[in-house]
C-alpha positions as CSV (number, residue, x, y, z in Angstrom):
1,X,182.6,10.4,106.9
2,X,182.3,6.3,107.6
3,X,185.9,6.2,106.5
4,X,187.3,5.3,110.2
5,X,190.7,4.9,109.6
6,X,193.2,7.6,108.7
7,X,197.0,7.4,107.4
8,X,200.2,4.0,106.6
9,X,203.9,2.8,108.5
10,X,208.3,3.5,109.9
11,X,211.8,5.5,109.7
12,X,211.4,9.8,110.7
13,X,208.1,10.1,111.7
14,X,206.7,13.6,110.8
15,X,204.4,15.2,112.7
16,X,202.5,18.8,113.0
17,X,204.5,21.6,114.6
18,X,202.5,24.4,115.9
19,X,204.6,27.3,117.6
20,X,204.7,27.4,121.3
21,X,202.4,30.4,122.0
22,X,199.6,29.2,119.5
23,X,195.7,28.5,120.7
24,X,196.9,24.6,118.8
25,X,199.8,24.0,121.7
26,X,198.7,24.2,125.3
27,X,200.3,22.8,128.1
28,X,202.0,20.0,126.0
29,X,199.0,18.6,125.0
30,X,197.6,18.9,121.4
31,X,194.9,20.6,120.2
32,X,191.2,17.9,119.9
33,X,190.4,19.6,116.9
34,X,191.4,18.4,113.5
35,X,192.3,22.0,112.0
36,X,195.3,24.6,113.6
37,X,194.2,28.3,113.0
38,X,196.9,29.9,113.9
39,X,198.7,32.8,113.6
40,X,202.5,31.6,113.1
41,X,203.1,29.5,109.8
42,X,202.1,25.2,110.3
43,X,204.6,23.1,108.8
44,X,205.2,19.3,109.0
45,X,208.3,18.6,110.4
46,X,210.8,15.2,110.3
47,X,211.7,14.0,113.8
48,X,213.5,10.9,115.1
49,X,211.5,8.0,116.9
50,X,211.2,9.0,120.9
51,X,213.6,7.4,123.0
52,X,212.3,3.7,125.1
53,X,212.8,5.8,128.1
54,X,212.7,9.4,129.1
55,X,216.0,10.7,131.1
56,X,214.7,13.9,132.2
57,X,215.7,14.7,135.9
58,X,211.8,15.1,136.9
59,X,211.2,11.8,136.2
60,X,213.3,10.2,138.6
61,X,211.8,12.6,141.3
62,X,208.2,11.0,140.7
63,X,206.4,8.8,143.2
64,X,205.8,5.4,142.8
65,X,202.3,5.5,142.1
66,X,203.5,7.6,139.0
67,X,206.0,5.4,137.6
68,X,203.4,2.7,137.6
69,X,202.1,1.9,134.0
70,X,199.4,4.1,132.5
71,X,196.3,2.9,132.3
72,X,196.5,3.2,128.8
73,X,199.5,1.2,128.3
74,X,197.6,-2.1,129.8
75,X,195.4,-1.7,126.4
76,X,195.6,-4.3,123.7
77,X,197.5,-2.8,120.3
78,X,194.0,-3.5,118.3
79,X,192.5,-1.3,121.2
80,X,194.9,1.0,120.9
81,X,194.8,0.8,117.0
82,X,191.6,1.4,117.1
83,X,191.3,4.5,119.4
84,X,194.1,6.0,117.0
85,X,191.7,5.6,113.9
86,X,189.8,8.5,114.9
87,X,192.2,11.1,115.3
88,X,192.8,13.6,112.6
89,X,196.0,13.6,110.6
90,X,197.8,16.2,112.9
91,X,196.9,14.2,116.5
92,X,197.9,11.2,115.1
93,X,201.2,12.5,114.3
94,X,201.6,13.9,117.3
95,X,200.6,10.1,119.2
96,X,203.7,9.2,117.4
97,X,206.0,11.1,119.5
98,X,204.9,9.9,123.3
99,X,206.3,6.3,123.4
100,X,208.2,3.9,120.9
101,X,204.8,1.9,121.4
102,X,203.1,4.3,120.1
103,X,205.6,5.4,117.5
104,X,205.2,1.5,116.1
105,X,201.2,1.5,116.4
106,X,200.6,5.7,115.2
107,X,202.3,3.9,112.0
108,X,200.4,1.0,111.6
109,X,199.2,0.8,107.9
110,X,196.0,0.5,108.5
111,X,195.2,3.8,109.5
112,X,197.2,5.6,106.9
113,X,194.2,5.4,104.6
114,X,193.3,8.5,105.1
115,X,194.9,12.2,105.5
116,X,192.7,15.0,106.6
117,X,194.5,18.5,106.8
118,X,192.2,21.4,107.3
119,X,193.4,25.2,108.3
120,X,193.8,28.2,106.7
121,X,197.5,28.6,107.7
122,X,199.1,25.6,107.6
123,X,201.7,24.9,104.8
124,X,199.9,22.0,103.2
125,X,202.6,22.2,100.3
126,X,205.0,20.6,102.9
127,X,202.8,18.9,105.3
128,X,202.1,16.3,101.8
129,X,205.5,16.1,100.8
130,X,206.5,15.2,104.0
131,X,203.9,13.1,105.0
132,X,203.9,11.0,101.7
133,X,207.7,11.1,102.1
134,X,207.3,9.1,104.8
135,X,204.4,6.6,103.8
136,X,206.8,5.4,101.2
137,X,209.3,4.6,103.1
138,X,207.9,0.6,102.9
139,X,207.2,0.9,99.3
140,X,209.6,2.9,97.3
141,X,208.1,6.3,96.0
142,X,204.6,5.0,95.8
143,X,202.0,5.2,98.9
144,X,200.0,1.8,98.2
145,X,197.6,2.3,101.2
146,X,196.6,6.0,100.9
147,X,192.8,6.3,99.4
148,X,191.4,9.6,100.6
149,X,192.6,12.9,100.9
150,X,191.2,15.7,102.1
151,X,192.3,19.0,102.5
152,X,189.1,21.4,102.3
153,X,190.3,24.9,103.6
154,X,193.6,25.1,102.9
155,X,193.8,28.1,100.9
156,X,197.9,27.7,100.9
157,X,197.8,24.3,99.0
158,X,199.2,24.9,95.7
159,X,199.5,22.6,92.5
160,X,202.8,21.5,93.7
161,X,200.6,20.0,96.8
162,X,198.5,17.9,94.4
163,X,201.3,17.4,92.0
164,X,203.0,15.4,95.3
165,X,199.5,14.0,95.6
166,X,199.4,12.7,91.8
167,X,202.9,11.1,92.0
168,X,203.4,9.3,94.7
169,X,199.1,8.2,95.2
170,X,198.3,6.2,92.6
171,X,195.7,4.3,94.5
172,X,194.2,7.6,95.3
173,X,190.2,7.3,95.3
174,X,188.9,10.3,97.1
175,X,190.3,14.3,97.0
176,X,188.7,17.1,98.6
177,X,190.4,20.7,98.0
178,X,187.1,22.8,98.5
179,X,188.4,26.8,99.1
180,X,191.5,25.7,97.7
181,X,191.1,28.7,95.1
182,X,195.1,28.5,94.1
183,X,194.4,25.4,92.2
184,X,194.5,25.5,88.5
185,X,193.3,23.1,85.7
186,X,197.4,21.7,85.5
187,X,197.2,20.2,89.0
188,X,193.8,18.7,88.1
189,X,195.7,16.9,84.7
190,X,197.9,15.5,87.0
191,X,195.8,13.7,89.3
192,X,192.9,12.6,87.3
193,X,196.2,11.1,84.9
194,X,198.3,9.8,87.6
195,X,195.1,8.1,89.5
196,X,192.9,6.0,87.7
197,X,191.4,4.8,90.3
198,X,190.1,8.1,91.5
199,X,186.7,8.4,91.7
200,X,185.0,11.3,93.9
201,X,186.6,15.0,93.9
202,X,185.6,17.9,95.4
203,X,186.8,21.4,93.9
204,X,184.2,23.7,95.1
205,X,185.3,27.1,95.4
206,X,188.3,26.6,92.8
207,X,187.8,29.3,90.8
208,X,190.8,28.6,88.4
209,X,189.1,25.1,87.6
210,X,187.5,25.2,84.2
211,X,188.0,22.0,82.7
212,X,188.9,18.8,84.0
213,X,190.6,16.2,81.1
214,X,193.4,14.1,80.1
215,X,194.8,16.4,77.8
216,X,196.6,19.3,78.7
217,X,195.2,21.1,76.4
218,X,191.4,21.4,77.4
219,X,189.8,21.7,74.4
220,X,186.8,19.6,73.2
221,X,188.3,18.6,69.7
222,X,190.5,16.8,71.7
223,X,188.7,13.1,72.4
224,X,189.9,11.0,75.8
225,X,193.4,9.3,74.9
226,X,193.2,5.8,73.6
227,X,189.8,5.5,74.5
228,X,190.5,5.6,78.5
229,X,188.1,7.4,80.7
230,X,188.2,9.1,83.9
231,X,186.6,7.0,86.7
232,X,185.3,10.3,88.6
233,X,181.8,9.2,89.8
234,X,180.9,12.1,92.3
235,X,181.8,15.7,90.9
236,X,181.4,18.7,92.9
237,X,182.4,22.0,91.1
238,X,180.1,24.6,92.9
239,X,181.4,28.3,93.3
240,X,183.3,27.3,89.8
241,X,182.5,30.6,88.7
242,X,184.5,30.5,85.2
243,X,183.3,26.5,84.0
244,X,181.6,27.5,80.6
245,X,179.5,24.7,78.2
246,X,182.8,24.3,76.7
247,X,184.5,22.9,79.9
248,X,181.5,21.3,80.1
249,X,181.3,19.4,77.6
250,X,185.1,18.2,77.7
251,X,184.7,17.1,81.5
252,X,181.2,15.3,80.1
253,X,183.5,13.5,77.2
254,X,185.8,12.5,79.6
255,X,184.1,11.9,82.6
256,X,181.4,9.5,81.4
257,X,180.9,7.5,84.5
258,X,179.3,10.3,85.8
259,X,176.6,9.6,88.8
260,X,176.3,12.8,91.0
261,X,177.4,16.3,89.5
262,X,177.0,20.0,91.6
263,X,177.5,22.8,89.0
264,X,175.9,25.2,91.9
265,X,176.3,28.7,91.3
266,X,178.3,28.3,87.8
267,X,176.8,30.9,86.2
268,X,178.2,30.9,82.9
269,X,176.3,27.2,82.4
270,X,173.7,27.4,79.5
271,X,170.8,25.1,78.0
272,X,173.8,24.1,75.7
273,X,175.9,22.8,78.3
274,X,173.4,20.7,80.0
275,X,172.5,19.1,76.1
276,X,176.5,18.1,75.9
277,X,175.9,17.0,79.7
278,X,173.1,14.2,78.7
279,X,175.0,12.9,75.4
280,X,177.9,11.5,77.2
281,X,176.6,10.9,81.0
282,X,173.4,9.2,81.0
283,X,174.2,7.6,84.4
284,X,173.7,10.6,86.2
285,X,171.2,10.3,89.3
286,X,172.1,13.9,91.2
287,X,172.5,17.1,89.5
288,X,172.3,20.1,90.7
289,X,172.4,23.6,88.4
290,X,170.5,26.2,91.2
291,X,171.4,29.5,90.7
292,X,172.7,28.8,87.1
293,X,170.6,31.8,85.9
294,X,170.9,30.8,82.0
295,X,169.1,27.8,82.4
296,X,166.2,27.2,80.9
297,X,163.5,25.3,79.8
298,X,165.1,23.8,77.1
299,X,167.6,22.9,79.6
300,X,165.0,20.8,81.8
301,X,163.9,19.2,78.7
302,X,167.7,17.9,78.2
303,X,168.0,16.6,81.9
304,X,164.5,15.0,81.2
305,X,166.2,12.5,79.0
306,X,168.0,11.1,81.8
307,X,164.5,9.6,82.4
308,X,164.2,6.7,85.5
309,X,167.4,7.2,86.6
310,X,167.6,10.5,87.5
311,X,166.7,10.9,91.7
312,X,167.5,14.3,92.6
313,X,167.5,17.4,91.4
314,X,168.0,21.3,92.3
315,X,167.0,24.0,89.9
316,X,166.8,26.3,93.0
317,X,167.2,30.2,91.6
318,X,167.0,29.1,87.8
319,X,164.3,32.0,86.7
320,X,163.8,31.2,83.6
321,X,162.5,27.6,84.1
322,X,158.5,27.8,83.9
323,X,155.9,24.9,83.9
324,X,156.4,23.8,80.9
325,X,160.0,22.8,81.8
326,X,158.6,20.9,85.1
327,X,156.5,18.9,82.8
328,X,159.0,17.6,81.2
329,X,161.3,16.6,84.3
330,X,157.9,15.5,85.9
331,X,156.8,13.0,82.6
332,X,160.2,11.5,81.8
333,X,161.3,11.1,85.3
334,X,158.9,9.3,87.7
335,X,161.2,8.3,89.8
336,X,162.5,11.4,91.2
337,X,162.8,11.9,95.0
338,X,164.1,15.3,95.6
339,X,163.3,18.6,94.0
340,X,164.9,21.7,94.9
341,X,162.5,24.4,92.5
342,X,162.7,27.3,95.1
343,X,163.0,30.8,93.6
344,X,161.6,29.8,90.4
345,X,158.8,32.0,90.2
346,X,157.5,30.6,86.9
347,X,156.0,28.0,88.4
348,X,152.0,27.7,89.3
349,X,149.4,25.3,90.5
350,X,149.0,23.2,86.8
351,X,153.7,22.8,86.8
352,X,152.9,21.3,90.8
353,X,149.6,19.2,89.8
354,X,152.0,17.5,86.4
355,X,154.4,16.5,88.9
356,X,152.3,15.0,92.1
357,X,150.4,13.2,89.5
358,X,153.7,12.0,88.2
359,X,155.8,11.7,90.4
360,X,154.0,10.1,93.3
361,X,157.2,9.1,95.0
362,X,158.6,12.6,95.8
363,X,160.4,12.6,99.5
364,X,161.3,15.9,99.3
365,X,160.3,19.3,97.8
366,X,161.4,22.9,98.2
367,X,158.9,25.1,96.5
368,X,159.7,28.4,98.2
369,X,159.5,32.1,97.0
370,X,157.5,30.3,93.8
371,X,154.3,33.4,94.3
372,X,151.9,31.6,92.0
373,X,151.7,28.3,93.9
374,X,148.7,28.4,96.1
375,X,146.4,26.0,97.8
376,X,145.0,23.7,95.3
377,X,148.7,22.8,94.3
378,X,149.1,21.6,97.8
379,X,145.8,19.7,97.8
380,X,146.9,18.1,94.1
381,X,150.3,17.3,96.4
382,X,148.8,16.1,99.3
383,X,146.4,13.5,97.5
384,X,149.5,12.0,95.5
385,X,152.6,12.4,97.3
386,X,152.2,10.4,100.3
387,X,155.5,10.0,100.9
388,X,156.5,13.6,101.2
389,X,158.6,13.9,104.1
390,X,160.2,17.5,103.4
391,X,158.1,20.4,102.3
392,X,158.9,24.1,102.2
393,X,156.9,26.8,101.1
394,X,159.1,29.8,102.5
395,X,157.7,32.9,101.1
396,X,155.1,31.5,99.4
397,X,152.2,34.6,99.5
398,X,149.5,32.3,97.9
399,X,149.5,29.9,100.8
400,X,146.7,29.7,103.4
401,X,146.2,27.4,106.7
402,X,143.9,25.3,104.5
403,X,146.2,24.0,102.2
404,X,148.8,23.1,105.0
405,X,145.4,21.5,107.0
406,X,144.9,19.0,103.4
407,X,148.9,18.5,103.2
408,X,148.9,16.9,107.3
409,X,146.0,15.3,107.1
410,X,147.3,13.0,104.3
411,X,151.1,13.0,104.4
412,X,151.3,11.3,108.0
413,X,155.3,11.0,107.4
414,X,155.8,14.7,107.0
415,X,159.2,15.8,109.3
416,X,160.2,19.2,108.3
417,X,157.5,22.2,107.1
418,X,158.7,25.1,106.5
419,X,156.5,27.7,106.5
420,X,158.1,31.1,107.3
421,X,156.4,34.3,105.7
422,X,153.7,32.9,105.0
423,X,150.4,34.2,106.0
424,X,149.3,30.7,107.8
425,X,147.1,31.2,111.2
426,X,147.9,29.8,115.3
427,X,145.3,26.5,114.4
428,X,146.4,26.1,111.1
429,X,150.0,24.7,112.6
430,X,148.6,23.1,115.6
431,X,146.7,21.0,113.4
432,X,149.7,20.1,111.4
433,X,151.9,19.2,114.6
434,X,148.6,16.7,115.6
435,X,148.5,14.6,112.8
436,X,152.3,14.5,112.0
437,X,154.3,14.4,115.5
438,X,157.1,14.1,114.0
439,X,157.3,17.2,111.8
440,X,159.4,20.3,112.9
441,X,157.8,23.3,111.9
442,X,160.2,26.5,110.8
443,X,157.7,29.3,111.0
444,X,157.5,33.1,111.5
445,X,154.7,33.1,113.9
446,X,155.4,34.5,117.4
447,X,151.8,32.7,118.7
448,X,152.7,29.4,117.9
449,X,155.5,27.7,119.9
C-alpha cells in the first residue's frame, strides 16, 4: 500500500496482548510481522502510560555504558515519527509501552490514519472498540483522522466490529474485510450510511453479502434516499457466491460512481445483471466477471457500451462467450489494455484478428486453454499489437514455434510469455529470448533453460 502512515493520539493507550508462550511474544520483544496466529485468544487491552523511569532492581545493577542513552533516543521525534509509520497496528501499540517518549510519539495523530489487523484469532470485535475508544479520546466519540481500515483475515470480526467502525469513522475512506465470511448485508448498511466519504471496499469472500444499499431493505424498488449516492469507487465482491442480478442491480442504483468492479467467481451473475450494470455505471474502467459461467454473449455486448472508457477486462472461464461477443468488446472499445479471455474455448483465429485490428493498444492478453486459436491469430496479433507486453497461451494445442517466432520478432517490449503445454520446440524459445531480453518465459520444456 503507499499509505505510509498508520493510526491518531493520548489517555490509556491500548495495545495487542498476546499470551506469554505464543510464537507472537518472544523474549519481550514483539513479533516483526503484522498478523498474530496464535493459538490462545488476541485481545486489545487498556493499559496506563509507562512510568518516566523504570524501578526494577536490575536496573540499578547495570554498568555505565548501559545506563547511557540508547542510540535511539538521540533521534529527532520526526525521525522517530517517521520510523513508527511503518509498523503495523499491533507493533505500534506495543512502541507505546517502552518510554513516555514513545508513549507521546506512538500517539502522534499523524500516524493513526491507518489500522491494519490481520490474524485468524485475534478478537477484532474488541481490538476496534478499543482502539477507536481510544482515538476519540481528543475528539469526543468521533475519530476525525482514521481513513483506512483494514482487516482482511479476520474470520472473528463480526458486524458489531464494523458497526464500531460505522459509528465512530465517519471520515472512513477505505475498508478491507476480505475472508471476513461473518459479515452480513446489516453491517454493510451501516457503514456505506454512516461514511459518506467511503470510497474503496473490499468484501471478497463474504459470502453473507448480497446487496450493498442505503436501505435496509435491499430491494430494487427501493430508489437511493433523497437522491444521495454512495461514493464507493473501487468494489471488490469476488467469492460472493450468493450476489444475484437483483443485488446487482440495487448496488448498480446506488453505487453509480462506479470505476473498478470484481464480481469473480459470482456465479449466479447473468447477461441481465451485467445490462442493469451498464445503465447506471457507465464510468466503469475495470470489471472483471471470470468464472461467472452464465455469461454470455449478450452479456459482452452490454459491457461493450461502456465503449472508450472501459481499460480492463477479465472474462477468464466465461464458456459461453464466442467470437461474436469479442467483436463487440473489440469495436466499441478501442481502448482496452488488458484482456483476460482464458478458458473461453469459443474463441478462434477471426474473434483474435477483430480485436488486434481493433484494439491496437492491448498491453496485455491471456488467451490460454482457448483450442481454436492457432498461428495466424498470433501473426494477425503480432502485426498490430506492438505494445503487447503480456502474452499467454497456456494450453493452447494449436500453437507452433512459428507463431511465437512472428510474435518476438515484432513485439520488441514483450516481458512475460507464457507458453506451458504447448507443443513449441528448443529454437523456437531461444529465438524469442534474442529479440526480447527482457521477456520471462514460463514453459514446460525441460531442453530449454
Amino acid at each position: 500500500d503507499s499509505d505510509l502512515s498508520m493510526r491518531t493520539l493520548s489517555t490509556p493507550s491500548p495495545a495487542l496482548i498476546f499470551p506469554p508462550n505464543s510464537p507472537g511474544f518472544q523474549n519481550g520483544r514483539g513479533s516483526s510481522t503484522s498478523s498474530s496466529s496464535v493459538t490462545g485468544e488476541t485481545v486489545a487491552m487498556v493499559h496506563s502510560p509507562p512510568p518516566t523511569r523504570l524501578t526494577h532492581p536490575l536496573i540499578r545493577l547495570a554498568s555505565k555504558h548501559q545506563k547511557e542513552q540508547a542510540n535511539i533516543d538521540r533521534l529527532p521525534d520526526h525521525s522517530m515519527i517517521q520510523i513508527f509509520s511503518f509498523l503495523p497496528t499491533n507493533q505500534l501499540c506495543r512502541c507505546a509501552r517502552v518510554c513516555r517518549r514513545w508513549y507521546n510519539l506512538a500517539w502522534d495523530p499523524r500516524l493513526w490514519r491507518t489500522i491494519r489487523l490481520t490474524g485468524e484469532t485475534i478478537n477484532v470485535d474488541r481490538a476496534l472498540k478499543v482502539l477507536t475508544r481510544r482515538l476519540c479520546q481528543d475528539t469526543p466519540n468521533v475519530c476525525l483522522m482514521l481513513e483506512t481500515v483494514i482487516v482482511s483475515g479476520c474470520r472473528r470480526l463480526t458486524d458489531r466490529g464494523l458497526y464500531t467502525i460505522a459509528q465512530c469513522c465517519p471520515e472512513l475512506r477505505r475498508l478491507e474485510v476480505s475472508g471476513c465470511y461473518n459479515i452480513s448485508n446489516e453491517a454493510v448498511f451501516d457503514v456505506v450510511s454512516l461514511c459518506p466519504n467511503l470510497e474503496h471496499l473490499d468484501v471478497s469472500g463474504c459470502s453473507k453479502v448480497t446487496c450493498i444499499s442505503l436501505t435496509r431493505e435491499a430491494s430494487i424498488k427501493l430508489s437511493p434516499l433523497h437522491g444521495k449516492q454512495i461514493s464507493i469507487r473501487y468494489l471488490d465482491m469476488t467469492d460472493c457466491f450468493v450476489l444475484e442480478d437483483e443485488g446487482l442491480h440495487t448496488i448498480a442504483a446506488h453505487c453509480t460512481q462506479l470505476t473498478h468492479l470484481y464480481l469473480r467467481r459470482c456465479v449466479r451473475i447473468t447477461d441481465e445483471g451485467l445490462r442493469y450494470l451498464m445503465i447506471y455505471c457507465p464510468s466503469i474502467k475495470e470489471l472483471s466477471v471470470s468464472d461467472c459461467r452464465f455469461v454470455s454473449d449478450f452479456g459482452l455486448r452490454e459491457i461493450a457500451k461502456l465503449e472508450g472508457r472501459l481499460r480492463y477486462l477479465s472474462i477468464a472461464h466465461c464458456g459461453r462467450v464466442t467470437d461474436v461477443g469479442i467483436r463487440y468488446v473489440a469495436k466499441y472499445c478501442g481502448k482496452l489494455r488488458y484482456l483476460n479471455a482464458r478458458g473461453c474455448e469459443g474463441i478462434t483465429d477471426h474473434g483474435l484478428e477483430y480485436l488486434a485490428k481493433n484494439c491496437t493498444k492491448l498491453k496485455s492478453l491471456d488467451i490460454g486453454k482457448c483450442p481454436l486459436v492457432s498461428d495466424t491469430g498470433l501473426e494477425f496479433l503480432a502485426l498490430n499489437c506492438f505494445n503487447l507486453k503480456r502474452l499467454s497461451l497456456k494450453s493452447c494445442e494449436s500453437i507452433t514455434g512459428q507463431g511465437l517466432q512472428i510474435v518476438a520478432a515484432n513485439c520488441f517490449d514483450l516481458q512475460m510469455l507464457n507458453v506451458q503445454d504447448c507443443e513449441v520446440s528448443v529454437d523456437a524459445l531461444r529465438f524469442v529470448k534474442r529479440h526480447c531480453k527482457r521477456c520471462i518465459i514460463e514453459h514446460t520444456n525441460p531442453a530449454f533453460f
